[in-house]
BALOBA-1460 file (C-alpha; in Angstrom, 3 decimals):
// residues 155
<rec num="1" residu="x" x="155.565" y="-69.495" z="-35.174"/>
<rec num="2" residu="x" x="154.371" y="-72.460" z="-33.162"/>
<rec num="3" residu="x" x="150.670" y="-70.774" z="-33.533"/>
<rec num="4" residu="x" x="150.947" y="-70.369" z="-37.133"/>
<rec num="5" residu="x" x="151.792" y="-74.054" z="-37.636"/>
<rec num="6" residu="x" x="149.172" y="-75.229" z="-35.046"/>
<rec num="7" residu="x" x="146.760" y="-72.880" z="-37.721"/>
<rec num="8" residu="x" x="148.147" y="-74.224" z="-40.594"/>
<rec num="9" residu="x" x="147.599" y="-78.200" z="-39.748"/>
<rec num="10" residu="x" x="144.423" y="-77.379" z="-38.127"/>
<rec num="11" residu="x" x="143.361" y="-75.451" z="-41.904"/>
<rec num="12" residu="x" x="144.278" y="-78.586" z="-43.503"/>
<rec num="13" residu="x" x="142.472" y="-80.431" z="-41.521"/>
<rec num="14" residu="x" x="139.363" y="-78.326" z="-42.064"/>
<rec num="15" residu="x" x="140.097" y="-78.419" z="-45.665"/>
<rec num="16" residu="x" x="140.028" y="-82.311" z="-45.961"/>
<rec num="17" residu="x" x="136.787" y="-82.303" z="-44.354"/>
<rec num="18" residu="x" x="135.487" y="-79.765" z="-46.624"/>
<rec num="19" residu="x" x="137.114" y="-81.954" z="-49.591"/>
<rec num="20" residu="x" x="134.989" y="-84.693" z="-48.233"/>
<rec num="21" residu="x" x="131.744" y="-82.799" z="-47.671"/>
<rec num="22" residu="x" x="131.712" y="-81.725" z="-51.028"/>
<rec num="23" residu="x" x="132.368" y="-85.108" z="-52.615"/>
<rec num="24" residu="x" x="129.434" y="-86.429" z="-50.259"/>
<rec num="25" residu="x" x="127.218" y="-83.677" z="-51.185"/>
<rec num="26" residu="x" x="128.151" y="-84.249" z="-54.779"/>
<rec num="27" residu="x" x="129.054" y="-80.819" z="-55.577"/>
<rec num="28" residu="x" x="132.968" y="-81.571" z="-56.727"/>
<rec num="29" residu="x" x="132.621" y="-80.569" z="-60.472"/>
<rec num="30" residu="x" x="129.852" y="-77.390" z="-59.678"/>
<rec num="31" residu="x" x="132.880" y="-75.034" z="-58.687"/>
<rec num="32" residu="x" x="129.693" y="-72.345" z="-58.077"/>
<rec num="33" residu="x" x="127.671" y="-74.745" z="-55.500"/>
<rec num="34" residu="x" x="127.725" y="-73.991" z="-51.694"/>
<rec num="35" residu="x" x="129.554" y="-76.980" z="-49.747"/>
<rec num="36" residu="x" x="127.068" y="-77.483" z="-46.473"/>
<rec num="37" residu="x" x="129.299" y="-76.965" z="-43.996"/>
<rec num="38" residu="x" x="129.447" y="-74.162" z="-41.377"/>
<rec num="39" residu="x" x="131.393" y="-71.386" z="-41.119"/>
<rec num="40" residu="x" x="132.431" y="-71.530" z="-38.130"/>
<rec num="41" residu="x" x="135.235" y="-74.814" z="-39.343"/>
<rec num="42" residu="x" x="137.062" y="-72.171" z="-40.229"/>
<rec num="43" residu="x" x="137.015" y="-69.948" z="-36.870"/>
<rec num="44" residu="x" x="140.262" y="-71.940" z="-34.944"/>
<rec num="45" residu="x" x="142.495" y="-71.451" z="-37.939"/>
<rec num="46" residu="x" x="141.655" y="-67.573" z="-37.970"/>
<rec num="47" residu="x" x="142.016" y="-67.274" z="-34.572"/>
<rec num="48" residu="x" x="145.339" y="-68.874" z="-34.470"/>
<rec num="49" residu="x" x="146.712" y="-66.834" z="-37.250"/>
<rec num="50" residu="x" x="145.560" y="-63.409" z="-36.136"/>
<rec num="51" residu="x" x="147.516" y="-64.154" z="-32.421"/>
<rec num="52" residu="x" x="150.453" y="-65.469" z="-34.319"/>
<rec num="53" residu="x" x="150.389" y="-62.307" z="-35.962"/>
<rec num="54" residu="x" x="150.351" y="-60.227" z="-33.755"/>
<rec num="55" residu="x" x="152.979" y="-61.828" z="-31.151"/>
<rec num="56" residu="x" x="154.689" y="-61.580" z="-34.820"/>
<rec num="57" residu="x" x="154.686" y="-58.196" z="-35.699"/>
<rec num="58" residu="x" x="154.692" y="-57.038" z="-32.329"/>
<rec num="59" residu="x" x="157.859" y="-59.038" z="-31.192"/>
<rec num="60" residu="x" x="159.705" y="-58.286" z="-34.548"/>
<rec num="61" residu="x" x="158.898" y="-53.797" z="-34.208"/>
<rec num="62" residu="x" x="160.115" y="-54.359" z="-30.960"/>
<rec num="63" residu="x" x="163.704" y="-56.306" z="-31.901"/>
<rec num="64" residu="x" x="164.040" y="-54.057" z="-35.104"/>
<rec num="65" residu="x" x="163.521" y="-50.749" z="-33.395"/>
<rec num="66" residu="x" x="165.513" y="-52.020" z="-29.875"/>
<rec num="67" residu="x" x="168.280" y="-53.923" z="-31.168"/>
<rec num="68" residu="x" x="169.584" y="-51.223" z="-33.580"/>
<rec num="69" residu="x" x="172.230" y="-48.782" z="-32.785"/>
<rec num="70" residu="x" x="170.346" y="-45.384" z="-31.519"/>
<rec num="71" residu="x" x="172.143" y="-43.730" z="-34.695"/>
<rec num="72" residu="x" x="170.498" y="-46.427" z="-37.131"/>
<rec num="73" residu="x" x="166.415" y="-46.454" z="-35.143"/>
<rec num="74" residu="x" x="164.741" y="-45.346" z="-38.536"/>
<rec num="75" residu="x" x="166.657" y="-48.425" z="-40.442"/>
<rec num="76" residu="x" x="165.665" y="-50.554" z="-38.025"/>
<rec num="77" residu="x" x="161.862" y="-49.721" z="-38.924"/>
<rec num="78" residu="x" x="162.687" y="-50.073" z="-42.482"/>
<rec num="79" residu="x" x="164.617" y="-53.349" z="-42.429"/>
<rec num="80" residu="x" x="160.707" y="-54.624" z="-40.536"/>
<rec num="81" residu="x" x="158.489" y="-53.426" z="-43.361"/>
<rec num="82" residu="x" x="160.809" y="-54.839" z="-45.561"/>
<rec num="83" residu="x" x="160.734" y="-58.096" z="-44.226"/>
<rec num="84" residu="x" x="157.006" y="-57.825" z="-44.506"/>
<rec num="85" residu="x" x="157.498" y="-56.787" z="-48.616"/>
<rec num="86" residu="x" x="159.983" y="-59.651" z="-48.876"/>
<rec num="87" residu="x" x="157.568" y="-62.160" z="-47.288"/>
<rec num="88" residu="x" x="155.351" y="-60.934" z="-49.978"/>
<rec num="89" residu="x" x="157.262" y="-61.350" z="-52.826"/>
<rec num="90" residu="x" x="158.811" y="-64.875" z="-51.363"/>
<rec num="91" residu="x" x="154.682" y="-66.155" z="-51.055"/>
<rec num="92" residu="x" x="153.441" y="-65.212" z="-54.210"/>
<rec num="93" residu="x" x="156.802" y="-66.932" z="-55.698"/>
<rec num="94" residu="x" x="156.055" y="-69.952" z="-54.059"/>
<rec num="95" residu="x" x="152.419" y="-69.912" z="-55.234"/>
<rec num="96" residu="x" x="153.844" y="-69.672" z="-58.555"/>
<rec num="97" residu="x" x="156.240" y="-72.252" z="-58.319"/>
<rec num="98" residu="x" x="153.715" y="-74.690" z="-56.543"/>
<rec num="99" residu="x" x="151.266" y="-74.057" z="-59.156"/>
<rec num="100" residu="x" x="153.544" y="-74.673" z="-61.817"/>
<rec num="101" residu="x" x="154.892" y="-77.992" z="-60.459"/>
<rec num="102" residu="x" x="151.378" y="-79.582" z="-59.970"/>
<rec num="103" residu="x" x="149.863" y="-78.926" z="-62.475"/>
<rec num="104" residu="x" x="152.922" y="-80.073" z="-65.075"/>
<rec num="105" residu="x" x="152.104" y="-82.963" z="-67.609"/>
<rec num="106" residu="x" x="148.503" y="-82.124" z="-67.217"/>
<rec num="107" residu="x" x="147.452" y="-83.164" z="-63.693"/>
<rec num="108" residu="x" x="145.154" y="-80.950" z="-61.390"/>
<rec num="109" residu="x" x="146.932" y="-77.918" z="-59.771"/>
<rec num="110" residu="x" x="146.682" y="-78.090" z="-55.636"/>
<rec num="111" residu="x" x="145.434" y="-74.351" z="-56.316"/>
<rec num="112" residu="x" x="142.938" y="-75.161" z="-59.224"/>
<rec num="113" residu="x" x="140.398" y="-72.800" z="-59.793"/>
<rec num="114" residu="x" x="137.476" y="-75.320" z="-59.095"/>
<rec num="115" residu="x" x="138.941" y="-75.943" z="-55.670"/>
<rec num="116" residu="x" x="136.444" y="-78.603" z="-55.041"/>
<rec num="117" residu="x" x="138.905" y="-80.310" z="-57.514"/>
<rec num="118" residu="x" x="142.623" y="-78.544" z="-55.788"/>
<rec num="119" residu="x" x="144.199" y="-80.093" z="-53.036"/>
<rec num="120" residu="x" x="144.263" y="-77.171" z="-50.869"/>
<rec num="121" residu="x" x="145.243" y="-79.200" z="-48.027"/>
<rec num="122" residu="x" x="148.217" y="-80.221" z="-49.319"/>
<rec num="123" residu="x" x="149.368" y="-76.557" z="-50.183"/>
<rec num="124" residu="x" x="148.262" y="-75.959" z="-46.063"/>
<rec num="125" residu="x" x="150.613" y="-79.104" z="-44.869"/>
<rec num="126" residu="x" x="153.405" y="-77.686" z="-47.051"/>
<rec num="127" residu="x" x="153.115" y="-74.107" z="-45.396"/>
<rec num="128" residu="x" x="153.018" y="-76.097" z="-42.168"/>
<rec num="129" residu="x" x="156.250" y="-77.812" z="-42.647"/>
<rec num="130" residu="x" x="157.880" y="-74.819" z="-44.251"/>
<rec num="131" residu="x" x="157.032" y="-72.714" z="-40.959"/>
<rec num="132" residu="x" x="157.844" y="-76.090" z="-38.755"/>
<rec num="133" residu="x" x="161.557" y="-75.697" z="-40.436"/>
<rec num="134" residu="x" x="161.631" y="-71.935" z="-40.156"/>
<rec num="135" residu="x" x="160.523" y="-72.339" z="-36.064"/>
<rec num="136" residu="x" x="163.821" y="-75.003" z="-36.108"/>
<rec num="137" residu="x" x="165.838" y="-72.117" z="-37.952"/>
<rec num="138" residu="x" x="164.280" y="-69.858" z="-35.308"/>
<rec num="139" residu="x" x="165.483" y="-71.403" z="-32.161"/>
<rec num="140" residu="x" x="168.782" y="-72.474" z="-33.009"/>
<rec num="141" residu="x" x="170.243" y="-68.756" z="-34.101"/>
<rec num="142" residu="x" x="168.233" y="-67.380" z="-31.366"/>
<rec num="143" residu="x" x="169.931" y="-69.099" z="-29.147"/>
<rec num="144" residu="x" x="173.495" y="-67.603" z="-30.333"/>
<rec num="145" residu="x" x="172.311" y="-63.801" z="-30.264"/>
<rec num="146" residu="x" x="174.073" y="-61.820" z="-27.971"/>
<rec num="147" residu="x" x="171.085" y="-59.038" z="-27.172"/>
<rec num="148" residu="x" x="172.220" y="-55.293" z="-26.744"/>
<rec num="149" residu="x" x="172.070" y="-54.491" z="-23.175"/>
<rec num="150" residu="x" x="170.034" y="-51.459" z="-22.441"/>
<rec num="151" residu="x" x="171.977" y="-48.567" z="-20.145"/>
<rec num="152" residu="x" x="169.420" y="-47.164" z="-17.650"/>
<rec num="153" residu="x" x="169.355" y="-43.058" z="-16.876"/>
<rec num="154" residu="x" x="169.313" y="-42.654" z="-12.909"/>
<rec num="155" residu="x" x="169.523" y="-39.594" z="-11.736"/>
């Protein structure tokens, strides 16, 4: 979690700069026009996320499938990839309500479709803090859990 919200500040970074390339280049209001700026801004962020994601999904299959009672193992796989559909449904709710609430009494919506003209950076810090409060939630109930001790077979 620390990963994704070292990706997430470092995205909004990149996205002010991009905000700020295309106002120099004069290319806000041409949605279509190519902001010059390299593609490879974007590389940290996507390198972040993908090893977040992977000590992620890795880390959670493992507690799922080795903290369940041996009767329950095929729950425990379901309760992960339903943790993946609810993180789905809780995202696009958010984008929803985001969108909603920036763009009421006529302003410009963070996720505009002329995102020379969004505020994508803001939407990135807001993620950041989100996840910053979910690594706090993390850590403090981690710390309670009482892991099920695993009986070896010697024989």
């Amino acid at each position: 979690m620390a990963l994704a919200v070292a990706a997430l500040v470092i995205a909004a970074l990149v996205e002010m700069r991009r905000l700020s390339t295309a106002m120099e280049a004069g290319v806000v209001d041409q949605p279509d026009a190519t902001v010059p700026m390299s593609l490879w801004w974007i590389m940290p962020q996507y390198v972040l996320i993908g090893a977040a994601d992977v000590f992620t999904m890795v880390g959670m299959q493992e507690f799922f499938y080795d903290q369940m009672p041996s009767a329950f193992k095929s729950l425990g796989l379901a309760l992960y990839l339903s943790v993946l559909g609810v993180g789905s449904f809780m995202s696009s709710f958010l984008i929803w309500v985001i969108d909603g609430l920036t763009k009421k009494g006529g302003g410009t919506s963070w996720l505009a479709d002329n995102l020379n003209r969004g505020h994508l950076d803001y939407f990135y810090l807001l993620i950041a803090a989100l996840t910053a409060l979910e690594l706090l939630a993390f850590l403090y109930f981690s710390a309670s859990y009482a892991y099920k001790r695993k009986t070896a077979n010697v024989h």
